[in-house]
C-alpha positions, 0 to 999 in steps of 0.5 A: 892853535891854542890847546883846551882841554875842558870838562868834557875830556873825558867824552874821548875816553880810549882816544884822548891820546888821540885828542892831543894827537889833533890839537898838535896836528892842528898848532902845526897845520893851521896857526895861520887861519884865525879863529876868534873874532879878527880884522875891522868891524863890520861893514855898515851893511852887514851889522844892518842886515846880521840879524836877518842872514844869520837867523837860520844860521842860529836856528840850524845849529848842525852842519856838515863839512865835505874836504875833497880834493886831489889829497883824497887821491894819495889818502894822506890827509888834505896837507900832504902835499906841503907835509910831504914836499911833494915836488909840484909837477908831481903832484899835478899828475894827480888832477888827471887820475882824480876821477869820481864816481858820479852822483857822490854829492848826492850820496853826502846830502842824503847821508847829512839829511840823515844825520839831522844836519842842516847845510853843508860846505865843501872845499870848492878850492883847498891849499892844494890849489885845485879848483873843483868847478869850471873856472874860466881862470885856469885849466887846473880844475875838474872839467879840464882834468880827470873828473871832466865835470863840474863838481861844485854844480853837482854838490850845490844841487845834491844840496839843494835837492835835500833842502840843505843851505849851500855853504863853498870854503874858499882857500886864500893860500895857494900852494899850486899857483906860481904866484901864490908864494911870490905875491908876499914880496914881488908887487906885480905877482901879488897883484896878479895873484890879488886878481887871480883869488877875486875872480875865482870868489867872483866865479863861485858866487855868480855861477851857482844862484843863491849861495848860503855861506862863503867859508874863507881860510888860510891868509897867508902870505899877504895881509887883509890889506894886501888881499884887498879884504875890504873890496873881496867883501863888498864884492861879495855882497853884492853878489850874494845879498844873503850870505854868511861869511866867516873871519878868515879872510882877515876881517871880523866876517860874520862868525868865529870859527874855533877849530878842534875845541869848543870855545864861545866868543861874544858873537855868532861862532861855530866849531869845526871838527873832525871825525877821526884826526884829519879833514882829507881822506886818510886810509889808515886813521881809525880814531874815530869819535864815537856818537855819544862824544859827537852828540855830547859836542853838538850838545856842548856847542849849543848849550855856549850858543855856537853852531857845530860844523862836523867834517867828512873826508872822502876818499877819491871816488867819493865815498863816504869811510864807512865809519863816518856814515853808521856815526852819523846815522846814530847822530840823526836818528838820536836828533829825530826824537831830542831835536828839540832840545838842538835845533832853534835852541838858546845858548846859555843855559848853563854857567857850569856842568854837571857830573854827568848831564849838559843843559840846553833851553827854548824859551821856558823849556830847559832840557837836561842832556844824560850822557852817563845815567846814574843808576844803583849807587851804592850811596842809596843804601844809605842817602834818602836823597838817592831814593826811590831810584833812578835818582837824577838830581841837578843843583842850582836850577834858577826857574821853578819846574811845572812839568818833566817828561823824557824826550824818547817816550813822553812819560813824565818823570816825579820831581822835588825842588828847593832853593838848592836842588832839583831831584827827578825820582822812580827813573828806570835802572837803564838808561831810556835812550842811547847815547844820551838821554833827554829829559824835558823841563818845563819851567815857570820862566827862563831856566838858567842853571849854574851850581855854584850859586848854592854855595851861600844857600846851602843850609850849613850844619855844626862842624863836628862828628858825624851824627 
């Protein structure tokens, strides 16, 4: 995976240790899950009807990621298995001691209800080779072991119950299956294993209605072709009309998916990240981002015209970290006052960043996101252009502004505006919202903004000593 490190590092802060801790975790782990646009071109059906099936993809902008399995049993994170080389027949004994709470799925659909997010996947198969709902494929799934339930039905219907879409991630690797490894050069076991992935897909998107996303992973050890990519696709389709897929089956899918950074592509694409450092429950991992650094990515993703997919790993029984659940919590109530400025909002707002703001846009409205705020600069003593204080000042804005008010009271903010910059004047010394704070910008046409078009406009003075 290829490292970024971008204007919003600093959004970390104590952990960006850390940050680099993940990127190397993440290079190690998942370099065989393509992440930009892959494979062929779409298929004829998917171009016609993309637009249709990706709109409330587009409009949701937030989801939640759910990665569960045997691996929350030991608490070592979701590779452990292969990190560790734990022998297989080992590592099995854990499907019988795998045993949750009842009505956990309902406690996560609830929590991302909360959270303002607006659909949900869950790891129905990971690496591990563990299937978590009722397969008639083979006994090394949850009502034949420890659960002795099927709890891909109770996530879809704690999902739905809440209103949330439906999205199932699928893993393509399989590090349990006799085959899984073999199928690379042995032509009868990868055509046993090819059968095998095919209908356990068909299983999942039979099984449980509508189905909202398929969420592929990992290709390893067989190319698009020798999977079959084509036939997988087309069978999937079929079954579910409506569905969104993803790029890592080895085709183009219908969205990028960049892993642990923010990277736009020139097409729908969504971010997956992580709390802390990993997707599997860890018991020992506290780095955990903290609200303004989670809305402030939210915010980044929608602002270059992406959807933010924010993983929790729970632990065995199905408990949420307690962690993860007061962050989300701060996350959603923050979305019910400024989920205008997120929700159905238009990428491309902004070519550059400010010092301490971000800019997202619907139509007319362009919404200035404050993550710092810039009260008591000493320079006011000095600098008209700091008063009256609280001065929030942005260059480059492209569109006149008719109108600005705060997102969390409604008042409206005094501005001035020249070819070069808008300044919003008399703001309160503290901040009026936490962790960021949105003002709304009414503007007289579609607002785009990007300071470094100022550069020729600026008016230029004599070069010489200060007067």
């Amino acid at each position: 995976m290829e490292a970024y490190f971008g204007r919003r590092a600093f959004l970390g802060g104590a952990a960006a240790g850390a940050g680099a801790l993940a990127i190397g975790m993440a290079e190690a782990q998942e370099h065989e899950a393509p992440q930009t646009t892959s494979g062929p071109a779409l298929f004829p059906y998917q171009e016609q009807t993309r637009a249709r099936r990706m709109r409330w993809w587009q409009d949701a902008r937030f989801g939640m990621f759910v990665h569960w399995g045997l691996y929350s049993v030991i608490g070592h994170q979701e590779w452990v298995m292969e990190s560790e080389g734990i022998p297989i027949p080992q590592y099995e004994l854990l499907a019988k001691h795998f045993k949750p709470k009842p009505g956990a799925a309902r406690e996560w659909a609830r929590l991302a209800k909360r959270a303002g997010q607006k659909y949900m996947v869950l790891t129905t198969k990971h690496h591990e080779g563990f299937c978590l709902w009722d397969t008639k494929l083979t006994d090394y799934n949850a009502v034949q072991q420890g659960p002795g339930r099927d709890l891909v039905r109770e996530f879809v219907e704690a999902a739905r119950a809440e209103g949330l879409k439906v999205g199932l991630y699928y893993s393509l690797m399989d590090w349990h299956h006799p085959d899984g490894a073999a199928c690379a050069t042995d032509p009868a076991a990868r055509e046993r294993f090819v059968a095998y992935t095919h209908g356990l897909i068909r299983e999942l998107l039979t099984n449980y209605g509508k189905i909202d996303i398929l969420w592929y992973d990992v290709t390893w050890p067989l190319t698009p072709e020798q999977w079959r990519a084509e036939e997988m696709n087309r069978m999937v389709f079929d079954l579910q009309p409506d569905i969104v897929v993803n790029n890592r089956n080895g085709l183009a899918g219908d969205f990028s998916t960049p892993e642990h950074k923010v990277a736009a592509d020139q097409r729908a694409w969504e971010t997956c990240e992580t709390m802390n450092l990993g997707w599997g429950y860890q018991r020992t991992d506290n780095e955990w981002k903290n609200a303004r650094r989670i809305i402030n990515d939210l915010t980044l993703c929608v602002q270059q015209g992406g959807n933010y997919l924010l993983n929790i790993g729970p632990d065995a029984a199905g408990d949420v970290p307690r962690e993860s659940v007061e962050v989300l919590d701060q996350v959603g109530a923050w979305l019910k006052t400024n989920g205008a400025s997120i929700y159905g909002a238009e990428g491309k707002a902004a070519d550059a960043f400010g010092n301490y703001t971000n800019f997202t846009k619907a139509g007319n409205k362009l919404y200035l996101h404050v993550y710092f705020w810039p009260s008591k600069t000493p320079a006011a003593q000095w600098l008209d252009f700091y008063r009256p204080e609280t001065v929030i000042a942005v260059g480059g804005v492209r569109s006149k502004v008719v109108a600005a008010r705060l997102l969390k009271t409604g008042q409206s903010v005094q501005f001035t505006q020249d070819g070069v910059t808008l300044r919003l004047t008399g703001l309160p010394d503290a901040a009026p919202d936490s962790p960021t704070t949105v003002i709304e910008l009414e503007c007289s046409g579609p607002a785009f903004v990007d300071h470094h078009l100022i550069r020729p406009e600026w008016r230029r003075y004599r070069v010489g000593t200060v007067a």
